[in-house]
Structure formats: C-alpha cells, structure tokens
C-alpha positions as CSV (number, residue, x, y, z in Angstrom):
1,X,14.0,-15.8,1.9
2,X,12.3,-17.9,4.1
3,X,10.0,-21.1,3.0
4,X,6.6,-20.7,6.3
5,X,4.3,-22.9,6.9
6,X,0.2,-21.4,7.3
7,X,0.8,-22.4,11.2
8,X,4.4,-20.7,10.8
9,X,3.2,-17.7,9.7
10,X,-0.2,-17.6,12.6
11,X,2.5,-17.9,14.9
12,X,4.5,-15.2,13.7
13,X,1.7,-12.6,13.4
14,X,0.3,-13.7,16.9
15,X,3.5,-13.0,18.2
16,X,3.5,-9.3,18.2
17,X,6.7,-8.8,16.9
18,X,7.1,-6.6,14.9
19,X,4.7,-4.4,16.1
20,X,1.3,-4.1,13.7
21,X,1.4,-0.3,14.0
22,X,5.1,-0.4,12.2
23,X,3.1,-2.0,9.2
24,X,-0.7,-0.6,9.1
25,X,-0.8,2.1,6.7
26,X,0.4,2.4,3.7
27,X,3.0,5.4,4.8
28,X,4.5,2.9,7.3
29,X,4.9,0.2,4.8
30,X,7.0,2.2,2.4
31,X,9.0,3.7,5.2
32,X,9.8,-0.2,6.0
33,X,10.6,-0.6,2.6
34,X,13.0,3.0,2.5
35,X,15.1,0.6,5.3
36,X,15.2,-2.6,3.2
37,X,16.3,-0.5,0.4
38,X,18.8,1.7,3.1
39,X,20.2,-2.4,4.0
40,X,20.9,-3.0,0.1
41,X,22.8,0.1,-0.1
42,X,25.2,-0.5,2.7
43,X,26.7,-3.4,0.9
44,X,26.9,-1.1,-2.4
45,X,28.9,1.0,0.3
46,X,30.9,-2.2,0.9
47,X,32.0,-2.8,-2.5
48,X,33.0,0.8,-3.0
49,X,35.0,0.5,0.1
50,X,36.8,-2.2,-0.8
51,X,37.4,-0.8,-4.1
52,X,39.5,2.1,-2.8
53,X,40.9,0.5,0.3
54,X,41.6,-2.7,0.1
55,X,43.4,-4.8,1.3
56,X,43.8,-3.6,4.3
57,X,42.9,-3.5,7.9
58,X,40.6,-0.8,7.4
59,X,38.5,-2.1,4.5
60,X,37.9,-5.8,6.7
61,X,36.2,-4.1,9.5
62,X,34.2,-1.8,7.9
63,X,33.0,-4.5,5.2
64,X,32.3,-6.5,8.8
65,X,30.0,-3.4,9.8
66,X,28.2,-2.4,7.1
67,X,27.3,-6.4,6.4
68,X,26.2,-6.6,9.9
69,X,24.2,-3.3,10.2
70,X,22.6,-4.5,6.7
71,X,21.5,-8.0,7.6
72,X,19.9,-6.5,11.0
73,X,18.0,-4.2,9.1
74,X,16.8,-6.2,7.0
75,X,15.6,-9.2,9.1
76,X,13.6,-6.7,11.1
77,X,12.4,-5.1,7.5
78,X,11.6,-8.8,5.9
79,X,9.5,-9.8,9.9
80,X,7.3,-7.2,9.5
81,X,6.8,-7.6,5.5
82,X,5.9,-10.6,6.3
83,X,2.7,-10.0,8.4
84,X,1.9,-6.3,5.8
85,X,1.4,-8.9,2.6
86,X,-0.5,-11.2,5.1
87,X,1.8,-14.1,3.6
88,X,2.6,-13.4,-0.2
89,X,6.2,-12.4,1.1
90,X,7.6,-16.2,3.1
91,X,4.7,-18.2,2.7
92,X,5.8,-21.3,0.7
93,X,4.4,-21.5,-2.8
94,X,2.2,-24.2,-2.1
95,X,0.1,-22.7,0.3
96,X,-0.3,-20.0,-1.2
97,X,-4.1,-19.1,-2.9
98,X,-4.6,-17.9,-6.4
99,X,-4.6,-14.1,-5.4
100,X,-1.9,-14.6,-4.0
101,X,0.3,-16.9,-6.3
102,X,-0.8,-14.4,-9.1
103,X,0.9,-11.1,-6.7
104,X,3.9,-13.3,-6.2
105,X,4.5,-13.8,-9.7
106,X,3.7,-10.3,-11.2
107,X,6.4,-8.6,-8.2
108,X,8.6,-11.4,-9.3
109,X,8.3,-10.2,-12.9
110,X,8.9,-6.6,-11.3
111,X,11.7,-7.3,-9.8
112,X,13.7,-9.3,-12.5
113,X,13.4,-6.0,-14.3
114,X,14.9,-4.2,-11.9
115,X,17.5,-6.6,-11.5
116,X,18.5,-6.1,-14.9
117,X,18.3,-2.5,-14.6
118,X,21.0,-2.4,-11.9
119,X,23.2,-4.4,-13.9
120,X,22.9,-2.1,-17.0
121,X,24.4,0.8,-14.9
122,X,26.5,-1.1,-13.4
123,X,27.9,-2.0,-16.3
124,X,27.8,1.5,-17.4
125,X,29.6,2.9,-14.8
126,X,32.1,0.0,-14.7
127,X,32.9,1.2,-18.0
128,X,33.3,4.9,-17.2
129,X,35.5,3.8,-14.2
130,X,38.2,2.3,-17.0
131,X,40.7,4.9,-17.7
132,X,40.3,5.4,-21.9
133,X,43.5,3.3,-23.3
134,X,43.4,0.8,-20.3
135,X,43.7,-2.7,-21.3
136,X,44.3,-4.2,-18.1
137,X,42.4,-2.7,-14.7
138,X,43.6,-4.1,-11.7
139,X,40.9,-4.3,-9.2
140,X,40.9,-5.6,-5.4
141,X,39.4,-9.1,-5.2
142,X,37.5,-7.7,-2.1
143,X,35.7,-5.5,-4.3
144,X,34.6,-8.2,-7.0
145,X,33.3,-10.3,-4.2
146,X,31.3,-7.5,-2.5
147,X,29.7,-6.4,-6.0
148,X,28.8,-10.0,-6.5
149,X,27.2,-10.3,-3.1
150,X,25.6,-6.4,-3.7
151,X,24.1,-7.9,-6.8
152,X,22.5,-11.1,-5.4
153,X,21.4,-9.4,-2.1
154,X,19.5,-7.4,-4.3
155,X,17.9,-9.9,-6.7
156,X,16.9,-11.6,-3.7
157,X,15.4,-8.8,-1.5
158,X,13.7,-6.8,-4.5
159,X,10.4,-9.0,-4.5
160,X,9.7,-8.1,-0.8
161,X,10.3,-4.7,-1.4
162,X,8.2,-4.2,-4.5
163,X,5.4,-6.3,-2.5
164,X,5.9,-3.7,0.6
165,X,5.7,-0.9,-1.5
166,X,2.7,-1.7,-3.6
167,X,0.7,-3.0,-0.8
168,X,-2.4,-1.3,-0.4
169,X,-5.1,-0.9,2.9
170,X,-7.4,-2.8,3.1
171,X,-11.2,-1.5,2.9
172,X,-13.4,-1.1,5.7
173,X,-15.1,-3.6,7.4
174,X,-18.5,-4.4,6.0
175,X,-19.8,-4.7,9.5
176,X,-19.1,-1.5,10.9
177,X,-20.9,0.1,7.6
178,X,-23.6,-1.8,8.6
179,X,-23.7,-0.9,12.1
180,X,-23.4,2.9,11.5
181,X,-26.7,2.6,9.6
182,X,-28.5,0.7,12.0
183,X,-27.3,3.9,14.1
184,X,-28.6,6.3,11.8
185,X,-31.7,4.7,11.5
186,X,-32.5,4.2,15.4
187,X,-31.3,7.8,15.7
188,X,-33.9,8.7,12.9
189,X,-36.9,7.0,15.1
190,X,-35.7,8.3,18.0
191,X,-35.9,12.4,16.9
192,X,-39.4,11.3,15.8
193,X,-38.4,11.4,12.0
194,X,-39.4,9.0,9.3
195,X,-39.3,4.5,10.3
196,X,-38.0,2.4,8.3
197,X,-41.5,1.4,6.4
198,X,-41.9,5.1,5.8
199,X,-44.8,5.7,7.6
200,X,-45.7,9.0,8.5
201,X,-45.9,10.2,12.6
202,X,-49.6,10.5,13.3
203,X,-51.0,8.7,10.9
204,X,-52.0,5.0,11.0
205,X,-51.1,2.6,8.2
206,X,-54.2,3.3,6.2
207,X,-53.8,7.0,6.3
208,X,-56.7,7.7,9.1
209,X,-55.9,10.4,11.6
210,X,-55.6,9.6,15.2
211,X,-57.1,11.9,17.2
212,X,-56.1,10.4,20.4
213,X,-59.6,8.8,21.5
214,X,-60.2,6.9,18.6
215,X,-58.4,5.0,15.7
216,X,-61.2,4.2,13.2
C-alpha cells in the first residue's frame, strides 16, 4: 500500500503505535493476519449483499458498514505488519536490501497464486449460481462493482498477509549467550570448581603440592 522512506519507517516503529507486544511472536503475528484476512471478507460480505438486496436502502448502508469496519481493520492490521517484517511490507523498493528484495518477491509470487486461486472459484461458483438453461442472468450492478473491488482488495492485501504469516522470530541475542557463560564460568570459580585454564584447586601450575608453608 504504502511507498516509506528508511526515516518513515524509524519514525513509525519509534512511535509505539501499534504496540510491539501485538506483533512479537509468531502467534500474534498470525492472529494480525486472521483480522487482515477477517477485513477481506467483509467486502466478500458486501458483494453477496448487494447481490440479494439491491438496490435498495438497505444494501447502501450496510455496503457503507462493512467497507468502513474493513478499511479500519485493516489500516490497524497493515501499521503493525509494517514494524513485524521490520520493512519488507511499505518500505519502497529501493531501499530495500537484498534479503529483503528477495522476501518481497517470492510473497509476491505467493500471492499472485492465490490471486488466481480465488478467481478459479469464483468463477466456479459463478457458474453454479446460473440457473441450467439461463442465457441471460440479470445481476445488480452493485454487486459487479463490489466483486470487482473484493477482488482487487485482495490482490492488493495478500502480500502483507502472506509476509505476516510466514514471518518467523528472530534468534536470540548473541550477547546474552555470551553473558550466561561468563555466568556459568564465574559461578564455576566461585563453588571452588575447575578455572578456566583448567587448573586443578591445590595444585600449582607445575603440578607441586602446596602445603601451605612452602611452594617449591
């Protein structure tokens, strides 16, 4: 959707908003993703709404509300996407790095497949819909306008999606491995066990006792 800039997107993971903890694991991520997919559906709703009531009175407003409630969702959904894929999903093409360019393309690839695949059943059920021996289907223009928009919306929102949902943790600090070893290791000298040259308590370095008075 959107086109940031590297200071764009500092700013918009500095602001807090959304919260980090909505996006940190894994589990979070995909329940973000479970909403963005929840928005797409609400404009399927749309179309089927306006393919049974309309026109009418009826079928405006609650077109108006699902659109609404949809685009809310998913503007919250695509903010926080934005800081999970640490700038895959928003940042311009040209900044991104080759890591990066390389994820963009292959959920890109993803999600022209699954483009495809909702038009095939689409056009499968579109087919069913025709009564056998119909030549001529009369059909809202409501309803062909919202199942237009249904199928660009989701063209356009299946690549943050896919990159929400296949977004891994990332792996521990190397520091903090580090540090619990230098722990283990004072711990080790403290308790009286082994240093870290390996020499033995109570013996010097060329293996003569110390008898406490002298160290020949």
């Amino acid at each position: 959707m959107g086109e940031l800039t590297p200071k764009q997107l500092e700013t918009h993971c500095r602001g807090g908003w959304p919260p980090r903890p909505w996006y940190a694991t894994r589990r979070r991520r995909r329940i973000l993703v479970g909403m963005g997919t929840g928005s797409a559906g609400l404009i399927w709703i749309s179309a089927i709404v306006c393919l049974y009531l309309a026109p009418s009175t009826a079928a405006m407003w609650t077109t108006f509300a699902l659109l609404g409630a949809a685009l809310v969702i998913y503007l919250v959904v695509y903010a926080a996407l934005i800081g999970a894929t640490r700038g895959m999903v928003g940042l311009a093409e040209r900044y991104l790095d080759e890591r990066q360019s390389r994820e963009r393309q292959k959920v890109q690839v993803e999600a022209r497949r699954g483009t495809t695949a909702v038009l095939i059943v689409l056009g499968v059920l579109l087919s069913l819909a025709v009564p056998r021996g119909e030549t001529v289907v009369q059909i809202p223009a409501a309803a062909i306008t919202m199942l237009v928009l249904s199928v660009i919306a989701t063209h356009l929102i299946l690549p943050s999606l896919i990159a929400g949902w296949q977004m891994t943790d990332p792996p521990p600090d190397d520091d903090d491995d580090l540090d619990d070893g230098d722990d283990r290791a004072d711990e080790g000298g403290q308790h009286g066990g082994p240093g870290r040259s390996g020499e033995t308590p109570g013996r010097a370095v060329d293996g003569q006792p110390i008898d406490g008075n002298t160290a020949a």
